[in-house]
PDB file of N, CA, C and O in Angstrom:
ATOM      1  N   UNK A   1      99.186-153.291 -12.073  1.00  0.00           N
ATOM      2  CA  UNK A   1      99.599-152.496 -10.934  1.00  0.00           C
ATOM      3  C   UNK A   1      98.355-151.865 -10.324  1.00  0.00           C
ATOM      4  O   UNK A   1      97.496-151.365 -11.050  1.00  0.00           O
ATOM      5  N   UNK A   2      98.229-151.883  -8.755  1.00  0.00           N
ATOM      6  CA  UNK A   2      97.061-151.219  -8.650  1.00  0.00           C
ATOM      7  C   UNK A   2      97.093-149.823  -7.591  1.00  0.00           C
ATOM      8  O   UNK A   2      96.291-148.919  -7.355  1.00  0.00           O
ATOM      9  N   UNK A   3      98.534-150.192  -7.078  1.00  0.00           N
ATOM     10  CA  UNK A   3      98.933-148.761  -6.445  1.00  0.00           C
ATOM     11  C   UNK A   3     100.263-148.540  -6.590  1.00  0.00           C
ATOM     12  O   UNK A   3     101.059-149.474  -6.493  1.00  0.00           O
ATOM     13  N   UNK A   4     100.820-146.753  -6.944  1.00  0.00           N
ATOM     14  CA  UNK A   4     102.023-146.868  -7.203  1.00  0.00           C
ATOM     15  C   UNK A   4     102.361-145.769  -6.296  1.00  0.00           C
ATOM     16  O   UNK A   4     101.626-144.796  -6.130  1.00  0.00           O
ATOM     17  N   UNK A   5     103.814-145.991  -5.541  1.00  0.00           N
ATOM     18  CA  UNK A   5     104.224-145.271  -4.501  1.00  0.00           C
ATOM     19  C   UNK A   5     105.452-144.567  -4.777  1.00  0.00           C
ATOM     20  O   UNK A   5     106.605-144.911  -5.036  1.00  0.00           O
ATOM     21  N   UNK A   6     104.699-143.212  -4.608  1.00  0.00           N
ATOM     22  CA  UNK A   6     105.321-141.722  -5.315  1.00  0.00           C
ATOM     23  C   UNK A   6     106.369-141.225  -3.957  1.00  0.00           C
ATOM     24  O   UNK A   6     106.018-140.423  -3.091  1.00  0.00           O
ATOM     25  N   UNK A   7     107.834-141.971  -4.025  1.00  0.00           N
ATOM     26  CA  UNK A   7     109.035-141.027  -3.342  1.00  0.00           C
ATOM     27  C   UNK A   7     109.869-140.439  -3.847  1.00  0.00           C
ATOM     28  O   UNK A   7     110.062-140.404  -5.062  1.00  0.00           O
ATOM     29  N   UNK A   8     110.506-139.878  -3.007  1.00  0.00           N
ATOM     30  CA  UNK A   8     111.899-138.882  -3.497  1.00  0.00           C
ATOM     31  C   UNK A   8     112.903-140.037  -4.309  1.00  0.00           C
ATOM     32  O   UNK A   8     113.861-139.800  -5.044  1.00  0.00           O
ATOM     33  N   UNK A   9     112.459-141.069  -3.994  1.00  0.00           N
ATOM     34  CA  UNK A   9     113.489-142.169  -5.049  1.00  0.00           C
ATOM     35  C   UNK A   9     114.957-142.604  -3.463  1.00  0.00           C
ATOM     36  O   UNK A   9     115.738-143.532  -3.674  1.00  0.00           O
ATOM     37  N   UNK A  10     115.024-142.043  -2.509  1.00  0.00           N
ATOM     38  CA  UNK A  10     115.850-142.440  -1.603  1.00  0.00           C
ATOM     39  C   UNK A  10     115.201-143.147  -0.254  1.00  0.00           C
ATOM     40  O   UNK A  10     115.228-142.514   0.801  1.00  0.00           O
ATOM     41  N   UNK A  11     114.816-144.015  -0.288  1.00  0.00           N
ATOM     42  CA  UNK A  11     113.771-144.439   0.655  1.00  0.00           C
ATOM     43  C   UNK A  11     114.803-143.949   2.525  1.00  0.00           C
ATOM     44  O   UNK A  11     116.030-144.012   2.604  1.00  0.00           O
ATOM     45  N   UNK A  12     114.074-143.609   3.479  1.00  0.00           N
ATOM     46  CA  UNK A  12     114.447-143.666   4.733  1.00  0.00           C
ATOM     47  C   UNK A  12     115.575-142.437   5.059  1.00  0.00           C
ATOM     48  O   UNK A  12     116.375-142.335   5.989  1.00  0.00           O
ATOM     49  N   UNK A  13     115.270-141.435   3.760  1.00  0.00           N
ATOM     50  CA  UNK A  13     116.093-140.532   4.165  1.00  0.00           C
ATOM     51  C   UNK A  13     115.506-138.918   4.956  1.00  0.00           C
ATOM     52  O   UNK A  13     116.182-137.997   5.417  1.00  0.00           O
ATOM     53  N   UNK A  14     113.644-139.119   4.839  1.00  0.00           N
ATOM     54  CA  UNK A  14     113.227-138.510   5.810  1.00  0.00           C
ATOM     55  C   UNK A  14     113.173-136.944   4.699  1.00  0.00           C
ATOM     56  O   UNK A  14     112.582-135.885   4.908  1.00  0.00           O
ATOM     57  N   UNK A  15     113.945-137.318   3.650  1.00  0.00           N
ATOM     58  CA  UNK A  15     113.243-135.989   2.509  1.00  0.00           C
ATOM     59  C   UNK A  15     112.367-136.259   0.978  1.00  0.00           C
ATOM     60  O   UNK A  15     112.451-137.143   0.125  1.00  0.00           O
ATOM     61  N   UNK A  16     111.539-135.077   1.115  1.00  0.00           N
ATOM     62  CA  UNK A  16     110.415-135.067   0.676  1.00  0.00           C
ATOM     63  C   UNK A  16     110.852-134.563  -0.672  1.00  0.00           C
ATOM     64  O   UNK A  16     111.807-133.797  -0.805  1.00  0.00           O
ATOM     65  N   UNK A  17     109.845-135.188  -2.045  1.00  0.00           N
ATOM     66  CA  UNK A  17     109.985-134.259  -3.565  1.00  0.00           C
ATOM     67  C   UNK A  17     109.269-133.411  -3.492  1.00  0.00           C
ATOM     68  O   UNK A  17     108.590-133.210  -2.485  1.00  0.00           O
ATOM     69  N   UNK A  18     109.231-132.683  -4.551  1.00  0.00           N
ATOM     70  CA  UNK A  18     108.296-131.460  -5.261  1.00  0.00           C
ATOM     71  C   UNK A  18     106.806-131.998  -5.087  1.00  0.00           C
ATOM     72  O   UNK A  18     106.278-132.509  -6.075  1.00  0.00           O
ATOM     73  N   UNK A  19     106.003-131.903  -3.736  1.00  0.00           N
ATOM     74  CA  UNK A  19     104.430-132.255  -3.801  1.00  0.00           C
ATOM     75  C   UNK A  19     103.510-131.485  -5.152  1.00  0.00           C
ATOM     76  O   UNK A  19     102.542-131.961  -5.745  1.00  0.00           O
ATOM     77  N   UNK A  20     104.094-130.339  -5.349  1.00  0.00           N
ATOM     78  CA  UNK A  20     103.563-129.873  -6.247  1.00  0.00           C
ATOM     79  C   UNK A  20     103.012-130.213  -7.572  1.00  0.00           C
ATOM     80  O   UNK A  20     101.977-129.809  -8.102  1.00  0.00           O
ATOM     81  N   UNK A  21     104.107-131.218  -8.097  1.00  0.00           N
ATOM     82  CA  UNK A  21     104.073-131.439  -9.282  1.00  0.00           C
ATOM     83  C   UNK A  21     102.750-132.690  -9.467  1.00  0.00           C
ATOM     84  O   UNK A  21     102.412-133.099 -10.577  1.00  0.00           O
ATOM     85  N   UNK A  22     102.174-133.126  -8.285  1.00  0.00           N
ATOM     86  CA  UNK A  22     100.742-133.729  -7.987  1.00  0.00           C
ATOM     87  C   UNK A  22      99.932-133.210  -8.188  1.00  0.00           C
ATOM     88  O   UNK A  22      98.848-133.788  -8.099  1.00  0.00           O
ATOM     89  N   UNK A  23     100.005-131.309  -8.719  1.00  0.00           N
ATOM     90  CA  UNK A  23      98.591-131.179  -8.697  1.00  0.00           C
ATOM     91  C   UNK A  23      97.995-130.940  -9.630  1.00  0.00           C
ATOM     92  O   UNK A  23      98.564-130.400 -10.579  1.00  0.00           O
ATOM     93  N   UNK A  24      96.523-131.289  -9.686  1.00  0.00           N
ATOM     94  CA  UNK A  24      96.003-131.629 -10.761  1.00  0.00           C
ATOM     95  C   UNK A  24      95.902-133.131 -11.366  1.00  0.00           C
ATOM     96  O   UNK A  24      95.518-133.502 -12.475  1.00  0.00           O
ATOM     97  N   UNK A  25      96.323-133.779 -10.384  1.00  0.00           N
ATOM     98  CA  UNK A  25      96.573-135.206 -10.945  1.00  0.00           C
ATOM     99  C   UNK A  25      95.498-136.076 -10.341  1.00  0.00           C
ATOM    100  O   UNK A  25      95.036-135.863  -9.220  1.00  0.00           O
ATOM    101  N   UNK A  26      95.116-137.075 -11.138  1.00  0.00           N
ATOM    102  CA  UNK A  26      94.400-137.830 -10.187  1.00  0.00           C
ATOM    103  C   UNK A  26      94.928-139.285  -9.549  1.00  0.00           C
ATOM    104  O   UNK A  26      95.216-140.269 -10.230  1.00  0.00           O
ATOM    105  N   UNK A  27      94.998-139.191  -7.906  1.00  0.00           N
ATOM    106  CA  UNK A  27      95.965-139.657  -7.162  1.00  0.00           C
ATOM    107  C   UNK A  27      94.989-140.881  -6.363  1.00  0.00           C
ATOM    108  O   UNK A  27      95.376-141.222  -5.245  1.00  0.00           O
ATOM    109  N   UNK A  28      93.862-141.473  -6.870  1.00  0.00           N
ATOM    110  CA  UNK A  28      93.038-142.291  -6.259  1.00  0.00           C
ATOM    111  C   UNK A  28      94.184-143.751  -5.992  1.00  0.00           C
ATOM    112  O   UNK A  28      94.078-144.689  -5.202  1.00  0.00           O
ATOM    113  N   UNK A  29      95.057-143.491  -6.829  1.00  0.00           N
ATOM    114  CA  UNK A  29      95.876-145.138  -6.749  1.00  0.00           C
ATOM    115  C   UNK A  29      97.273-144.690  -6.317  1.00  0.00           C
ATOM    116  O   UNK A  29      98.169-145.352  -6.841  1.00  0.00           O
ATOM    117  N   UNK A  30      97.545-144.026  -5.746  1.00  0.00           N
ATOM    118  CA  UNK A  30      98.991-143.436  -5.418  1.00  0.00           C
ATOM    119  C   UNK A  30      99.043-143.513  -3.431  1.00  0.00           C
ATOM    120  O   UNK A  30      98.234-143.396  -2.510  1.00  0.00           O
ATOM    121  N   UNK A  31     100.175-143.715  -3.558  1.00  0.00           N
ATOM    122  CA  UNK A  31     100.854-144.057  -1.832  1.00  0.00           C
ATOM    123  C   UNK A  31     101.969-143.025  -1.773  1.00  0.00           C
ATOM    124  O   UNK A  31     103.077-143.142  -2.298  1.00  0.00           O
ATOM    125  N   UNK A  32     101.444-141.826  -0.942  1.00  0.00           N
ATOM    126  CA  UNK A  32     102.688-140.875  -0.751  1.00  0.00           C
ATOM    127  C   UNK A  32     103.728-141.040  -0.357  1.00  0.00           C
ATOM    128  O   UNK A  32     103.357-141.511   0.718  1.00  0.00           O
ATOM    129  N   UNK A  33     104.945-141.066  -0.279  1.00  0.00           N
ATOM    130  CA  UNK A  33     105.994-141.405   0.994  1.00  0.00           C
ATOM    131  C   UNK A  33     106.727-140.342   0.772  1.00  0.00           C
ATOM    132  O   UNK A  33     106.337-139.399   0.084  1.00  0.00           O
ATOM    133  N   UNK A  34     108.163-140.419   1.491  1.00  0.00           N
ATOM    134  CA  UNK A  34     109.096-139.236   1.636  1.00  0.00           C
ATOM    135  C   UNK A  34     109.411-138.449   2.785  1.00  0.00           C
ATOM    136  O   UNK A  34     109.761-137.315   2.457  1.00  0.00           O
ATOM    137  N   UNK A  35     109.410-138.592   3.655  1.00  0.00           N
ATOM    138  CA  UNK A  35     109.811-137.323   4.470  1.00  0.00           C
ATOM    139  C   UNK A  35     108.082-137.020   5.214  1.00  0.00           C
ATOM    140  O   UNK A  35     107.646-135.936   5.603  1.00  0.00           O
ATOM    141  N   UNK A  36     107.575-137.985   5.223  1.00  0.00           N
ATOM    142  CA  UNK A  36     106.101-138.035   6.313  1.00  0.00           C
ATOM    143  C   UNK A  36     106.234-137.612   7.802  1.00  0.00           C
ATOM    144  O   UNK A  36     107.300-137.985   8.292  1.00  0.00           O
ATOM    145  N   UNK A  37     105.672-137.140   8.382  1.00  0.00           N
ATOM    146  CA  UNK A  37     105.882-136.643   9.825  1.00  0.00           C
ATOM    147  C   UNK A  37     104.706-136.218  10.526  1.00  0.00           C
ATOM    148  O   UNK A  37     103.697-135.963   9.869  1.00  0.00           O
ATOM    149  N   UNK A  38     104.703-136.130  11.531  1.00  0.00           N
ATOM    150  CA  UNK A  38     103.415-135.292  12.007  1.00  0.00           C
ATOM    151  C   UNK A  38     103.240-133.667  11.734  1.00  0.00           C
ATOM    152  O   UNK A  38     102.243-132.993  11.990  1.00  0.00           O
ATOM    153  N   UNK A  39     104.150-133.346  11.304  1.00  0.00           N
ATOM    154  CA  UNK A  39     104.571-131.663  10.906  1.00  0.00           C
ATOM    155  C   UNK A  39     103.940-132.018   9.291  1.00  0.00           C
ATOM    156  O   UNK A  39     103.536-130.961   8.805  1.00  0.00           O
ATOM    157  N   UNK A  40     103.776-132.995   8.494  1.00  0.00           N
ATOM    158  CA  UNK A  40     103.409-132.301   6.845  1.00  0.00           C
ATOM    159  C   UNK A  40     102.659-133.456   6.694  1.00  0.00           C
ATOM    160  O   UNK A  40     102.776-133.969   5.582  1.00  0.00           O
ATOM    161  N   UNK A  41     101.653-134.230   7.758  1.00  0.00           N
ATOM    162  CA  UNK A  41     100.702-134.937   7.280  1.00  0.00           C
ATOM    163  C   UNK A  41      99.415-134.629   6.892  1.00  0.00           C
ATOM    164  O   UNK A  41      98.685-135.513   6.445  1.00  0.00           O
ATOM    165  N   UNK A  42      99.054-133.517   7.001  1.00  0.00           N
ATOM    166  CA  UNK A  42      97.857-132.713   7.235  1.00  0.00           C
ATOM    167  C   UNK A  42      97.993-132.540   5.740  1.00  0.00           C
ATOM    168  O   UNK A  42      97.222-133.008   4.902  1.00  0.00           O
ATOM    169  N   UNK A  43      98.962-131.882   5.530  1.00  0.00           N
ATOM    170  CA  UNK A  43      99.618-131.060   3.920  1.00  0.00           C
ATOM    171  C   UNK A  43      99.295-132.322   3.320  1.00  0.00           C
ATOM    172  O   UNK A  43      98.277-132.588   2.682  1.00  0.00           O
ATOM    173  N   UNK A  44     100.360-133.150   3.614  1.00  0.00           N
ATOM    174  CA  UNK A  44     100.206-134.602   2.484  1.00  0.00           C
ATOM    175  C   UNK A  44      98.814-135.215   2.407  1.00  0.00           C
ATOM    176  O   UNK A  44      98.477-135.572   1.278  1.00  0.00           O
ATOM    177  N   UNK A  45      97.890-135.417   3.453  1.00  0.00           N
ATOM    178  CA  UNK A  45      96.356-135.931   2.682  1.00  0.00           C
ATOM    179  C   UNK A  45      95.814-134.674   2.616  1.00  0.00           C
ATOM    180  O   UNK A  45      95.041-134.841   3.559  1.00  0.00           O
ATOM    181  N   UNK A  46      95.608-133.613   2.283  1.00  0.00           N
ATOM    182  CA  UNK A  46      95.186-132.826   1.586  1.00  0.00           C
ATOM    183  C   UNK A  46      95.478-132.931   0.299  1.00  0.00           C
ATOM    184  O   UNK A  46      94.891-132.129  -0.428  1.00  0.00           O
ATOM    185  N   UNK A  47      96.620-134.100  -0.486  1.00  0.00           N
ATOM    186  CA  UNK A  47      96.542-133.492  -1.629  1.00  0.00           C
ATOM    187  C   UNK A  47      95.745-135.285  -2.469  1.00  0.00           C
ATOM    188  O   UNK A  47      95.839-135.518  -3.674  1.00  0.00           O
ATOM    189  N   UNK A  48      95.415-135.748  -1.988  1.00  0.00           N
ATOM    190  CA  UNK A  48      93.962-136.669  -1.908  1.00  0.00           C
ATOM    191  C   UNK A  48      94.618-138.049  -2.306  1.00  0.00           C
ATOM    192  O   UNK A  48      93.798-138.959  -2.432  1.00  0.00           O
ATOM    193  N   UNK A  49      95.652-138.307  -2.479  1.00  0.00           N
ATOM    194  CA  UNK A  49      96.382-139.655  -2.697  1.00  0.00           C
ATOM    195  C   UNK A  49      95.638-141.008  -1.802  1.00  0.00           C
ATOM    196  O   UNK A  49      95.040-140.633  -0.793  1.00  0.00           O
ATOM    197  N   UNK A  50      95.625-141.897  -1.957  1.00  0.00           N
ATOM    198  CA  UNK A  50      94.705-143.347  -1.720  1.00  0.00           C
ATOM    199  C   UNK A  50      95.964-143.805  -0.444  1.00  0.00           C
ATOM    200  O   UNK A  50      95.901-145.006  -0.180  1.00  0.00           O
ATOM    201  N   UNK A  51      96.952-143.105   0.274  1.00  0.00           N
ATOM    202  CA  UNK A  51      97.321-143.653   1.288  1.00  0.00           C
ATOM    203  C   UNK A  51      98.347-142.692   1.746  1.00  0.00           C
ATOM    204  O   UNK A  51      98.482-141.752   0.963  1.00  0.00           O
ATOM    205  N   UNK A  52      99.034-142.659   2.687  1.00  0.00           N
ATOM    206  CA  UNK A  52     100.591-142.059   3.263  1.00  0.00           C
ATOM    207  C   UNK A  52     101.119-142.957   3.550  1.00  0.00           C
ATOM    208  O   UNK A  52     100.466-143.944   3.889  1.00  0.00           O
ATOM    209  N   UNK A  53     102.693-142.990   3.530  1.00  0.00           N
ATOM    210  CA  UNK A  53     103.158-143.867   3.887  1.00  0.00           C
ATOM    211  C   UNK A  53     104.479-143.280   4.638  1.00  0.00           C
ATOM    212  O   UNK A  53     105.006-142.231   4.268  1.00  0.00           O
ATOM    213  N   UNK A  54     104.936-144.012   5.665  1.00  0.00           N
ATOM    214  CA  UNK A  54     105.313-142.990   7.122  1.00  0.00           C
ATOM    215  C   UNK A  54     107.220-144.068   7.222  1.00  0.00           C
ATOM    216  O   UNK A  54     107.284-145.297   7.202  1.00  0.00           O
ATOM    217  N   UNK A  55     107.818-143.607   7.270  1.00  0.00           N
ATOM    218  CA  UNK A  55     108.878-144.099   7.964  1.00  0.00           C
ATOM    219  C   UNK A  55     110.249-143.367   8.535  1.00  0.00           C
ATOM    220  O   UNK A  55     110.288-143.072   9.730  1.00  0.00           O
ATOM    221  N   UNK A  56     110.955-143.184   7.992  1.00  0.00           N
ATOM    222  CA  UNK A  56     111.929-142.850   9.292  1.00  0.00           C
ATOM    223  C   UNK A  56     111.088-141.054  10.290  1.00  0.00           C
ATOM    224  O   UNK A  56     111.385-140.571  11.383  1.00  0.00           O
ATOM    225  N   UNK A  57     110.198-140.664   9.395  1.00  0.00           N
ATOM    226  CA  UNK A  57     109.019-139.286  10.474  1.00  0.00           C
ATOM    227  C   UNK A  57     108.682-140.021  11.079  1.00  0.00           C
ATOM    228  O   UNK A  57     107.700-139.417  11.510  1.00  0.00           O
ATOM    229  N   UNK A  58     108.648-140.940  11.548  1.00  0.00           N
ATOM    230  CA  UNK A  58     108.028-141.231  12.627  1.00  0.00           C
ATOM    231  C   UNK A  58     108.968-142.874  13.954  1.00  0.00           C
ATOM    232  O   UNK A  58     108.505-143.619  14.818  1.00  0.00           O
ATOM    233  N   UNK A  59     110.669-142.630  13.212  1.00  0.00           N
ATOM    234  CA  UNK A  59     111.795-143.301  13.801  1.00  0.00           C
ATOM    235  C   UNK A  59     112.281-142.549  14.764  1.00  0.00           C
ATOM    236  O   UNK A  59     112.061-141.394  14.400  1.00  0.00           O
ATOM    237  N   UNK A  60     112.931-142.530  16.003  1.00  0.00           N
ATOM    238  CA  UNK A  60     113.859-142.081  16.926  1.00  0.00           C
ATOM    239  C   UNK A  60     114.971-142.684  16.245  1.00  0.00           C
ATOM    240  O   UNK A  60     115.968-142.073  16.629  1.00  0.00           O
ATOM    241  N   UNK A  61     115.240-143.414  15.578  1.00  0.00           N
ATOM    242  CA  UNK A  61     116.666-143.483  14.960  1.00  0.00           C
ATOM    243  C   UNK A  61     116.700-144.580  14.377  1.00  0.00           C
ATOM    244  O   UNK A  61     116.083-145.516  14.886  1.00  0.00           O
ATOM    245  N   UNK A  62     117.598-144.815  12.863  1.00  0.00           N
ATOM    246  CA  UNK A  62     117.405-145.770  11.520  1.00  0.00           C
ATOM    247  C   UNK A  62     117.036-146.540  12.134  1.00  0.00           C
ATOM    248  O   UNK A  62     117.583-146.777  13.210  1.00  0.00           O
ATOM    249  N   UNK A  63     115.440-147.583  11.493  1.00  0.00           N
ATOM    250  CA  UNK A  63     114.908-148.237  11.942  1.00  0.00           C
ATOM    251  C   UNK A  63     114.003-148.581  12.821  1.00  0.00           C
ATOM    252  O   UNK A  63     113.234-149.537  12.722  1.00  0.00           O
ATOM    253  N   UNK A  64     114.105-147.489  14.065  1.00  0.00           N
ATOM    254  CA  UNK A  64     113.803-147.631  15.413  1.00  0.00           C
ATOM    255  C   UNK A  64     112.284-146.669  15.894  1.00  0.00           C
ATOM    256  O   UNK A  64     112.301-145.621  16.539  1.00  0.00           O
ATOM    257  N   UNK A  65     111.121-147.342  15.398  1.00  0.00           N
ATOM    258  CA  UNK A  65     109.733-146.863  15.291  1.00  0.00           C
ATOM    259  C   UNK A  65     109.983-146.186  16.515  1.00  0.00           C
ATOM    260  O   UNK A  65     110.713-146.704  17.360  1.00  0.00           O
ATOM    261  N   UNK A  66     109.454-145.086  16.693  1.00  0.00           N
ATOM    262  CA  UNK A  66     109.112-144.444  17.686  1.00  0.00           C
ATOM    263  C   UNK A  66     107.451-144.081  18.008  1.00  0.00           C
ATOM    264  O   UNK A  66     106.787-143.282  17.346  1.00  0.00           O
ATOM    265  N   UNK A  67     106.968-144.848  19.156  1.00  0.00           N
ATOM    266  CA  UNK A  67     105.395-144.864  19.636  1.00  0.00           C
ATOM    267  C   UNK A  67     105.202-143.445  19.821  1.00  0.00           C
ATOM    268  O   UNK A  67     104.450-143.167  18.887  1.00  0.00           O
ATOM    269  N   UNK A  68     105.419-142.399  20.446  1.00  0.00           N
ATOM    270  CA  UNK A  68     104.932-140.943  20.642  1.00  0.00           C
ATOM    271  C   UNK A  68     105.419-140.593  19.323  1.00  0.00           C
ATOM    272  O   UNK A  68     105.653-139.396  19.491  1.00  0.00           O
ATOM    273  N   UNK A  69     105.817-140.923  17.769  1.00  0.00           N
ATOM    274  CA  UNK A  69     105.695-139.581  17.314  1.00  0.00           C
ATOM    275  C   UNK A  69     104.619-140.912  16.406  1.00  0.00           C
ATOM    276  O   UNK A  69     103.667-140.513  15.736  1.00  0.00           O
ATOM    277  N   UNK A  70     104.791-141.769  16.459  1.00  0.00           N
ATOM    278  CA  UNK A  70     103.798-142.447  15.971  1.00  0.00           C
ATOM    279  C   UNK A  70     102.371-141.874  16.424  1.00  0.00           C
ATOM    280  O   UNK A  70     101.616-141.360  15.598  1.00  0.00           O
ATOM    281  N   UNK A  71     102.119-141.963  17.467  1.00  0.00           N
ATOM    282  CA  UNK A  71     100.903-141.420  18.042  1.00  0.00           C
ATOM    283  C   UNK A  71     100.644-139.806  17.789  1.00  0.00           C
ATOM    284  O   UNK A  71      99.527-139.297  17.880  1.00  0.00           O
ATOM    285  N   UNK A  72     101.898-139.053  17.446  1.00  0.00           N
ATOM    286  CA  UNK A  72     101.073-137.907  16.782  1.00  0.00           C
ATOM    287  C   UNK A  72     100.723-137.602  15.481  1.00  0.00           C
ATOM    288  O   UNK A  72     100.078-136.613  15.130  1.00  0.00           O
ATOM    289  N   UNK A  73     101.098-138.346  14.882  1.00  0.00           N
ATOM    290  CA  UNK A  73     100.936-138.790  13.628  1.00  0.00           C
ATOM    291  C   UNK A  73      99.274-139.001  13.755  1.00  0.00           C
ATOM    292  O   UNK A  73      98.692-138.048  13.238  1.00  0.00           O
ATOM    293  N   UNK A  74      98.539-139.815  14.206  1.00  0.00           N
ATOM    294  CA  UNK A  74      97.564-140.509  14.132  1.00  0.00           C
ATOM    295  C   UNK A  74      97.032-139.179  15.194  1.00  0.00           C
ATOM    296  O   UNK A  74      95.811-139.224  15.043  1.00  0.00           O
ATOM    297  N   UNK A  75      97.199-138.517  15.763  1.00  0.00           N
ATOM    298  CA  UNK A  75      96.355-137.987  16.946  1.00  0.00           C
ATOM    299  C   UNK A  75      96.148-136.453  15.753  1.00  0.00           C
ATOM    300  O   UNK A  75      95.138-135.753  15.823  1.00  0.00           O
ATOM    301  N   UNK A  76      97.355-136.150  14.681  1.00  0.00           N
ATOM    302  CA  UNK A  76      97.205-134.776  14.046  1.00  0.00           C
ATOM    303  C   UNK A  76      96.410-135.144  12.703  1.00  0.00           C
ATOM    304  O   UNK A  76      96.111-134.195  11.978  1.00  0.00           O
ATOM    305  N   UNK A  77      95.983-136.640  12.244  1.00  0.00           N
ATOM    306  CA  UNK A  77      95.067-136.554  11.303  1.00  0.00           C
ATOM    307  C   UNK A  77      94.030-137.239  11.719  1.00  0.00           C
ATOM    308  O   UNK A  77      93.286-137.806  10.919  1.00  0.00           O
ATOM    309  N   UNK A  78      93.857-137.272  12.961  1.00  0.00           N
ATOM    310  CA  UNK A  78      92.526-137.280  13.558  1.00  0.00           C
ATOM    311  C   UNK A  78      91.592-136.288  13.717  1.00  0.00           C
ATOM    312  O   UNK A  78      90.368-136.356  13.609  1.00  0.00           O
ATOM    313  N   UNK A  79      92.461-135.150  14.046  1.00  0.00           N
ATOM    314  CA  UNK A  79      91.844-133.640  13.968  1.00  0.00           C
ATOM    315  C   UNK A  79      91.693-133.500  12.837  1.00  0.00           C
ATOM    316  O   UNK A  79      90.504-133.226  12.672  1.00  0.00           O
ATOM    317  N   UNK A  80      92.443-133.534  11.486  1.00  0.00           N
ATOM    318  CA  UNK A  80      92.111-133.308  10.491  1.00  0.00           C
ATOM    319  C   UNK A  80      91.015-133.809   9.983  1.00  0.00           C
ATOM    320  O   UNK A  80      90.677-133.518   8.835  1.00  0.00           O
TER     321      UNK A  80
END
């Protein structure tokens, strides 16, 4: 295995687990998911995991990618 991807266990339901229980860990091989958004992406690579991984935070509705929140996504960890 060379990356393992840490969710709430309900994929596409847009909620997030206990980030907490990450800390202290070392997360060089880990893929965040859960409840990603442009509101807690900043939070989520702050806590140093080897990727994010984004889906219905960034849907207008099941399935249905949405380009503007996509783009703030990418425009709020650009500043970061």
């Amino acid at each position: 295995v060379d990356r393992y991807v840490f969710d709430n266990g309900d994929g596409g339901t847009g909620q997030r687990f206990d980030w907490s229980l990450l800390q202290g860990q070392t997360l060089n091989n880990v893929l965040l998911a859960g409840g990603l958004s442009a509101d807690n992406c900043v939070e989520a690579a702050q806590l140093g995991c080897a990727g994010l991984d984004f889906n219905s935070g960034v849907e207008s509705a099941p399935g249905i990618k949405d380009a503007r929140k996509i783009a703030a996504v990418f425009q709020t960890l650009r500043a970061y």
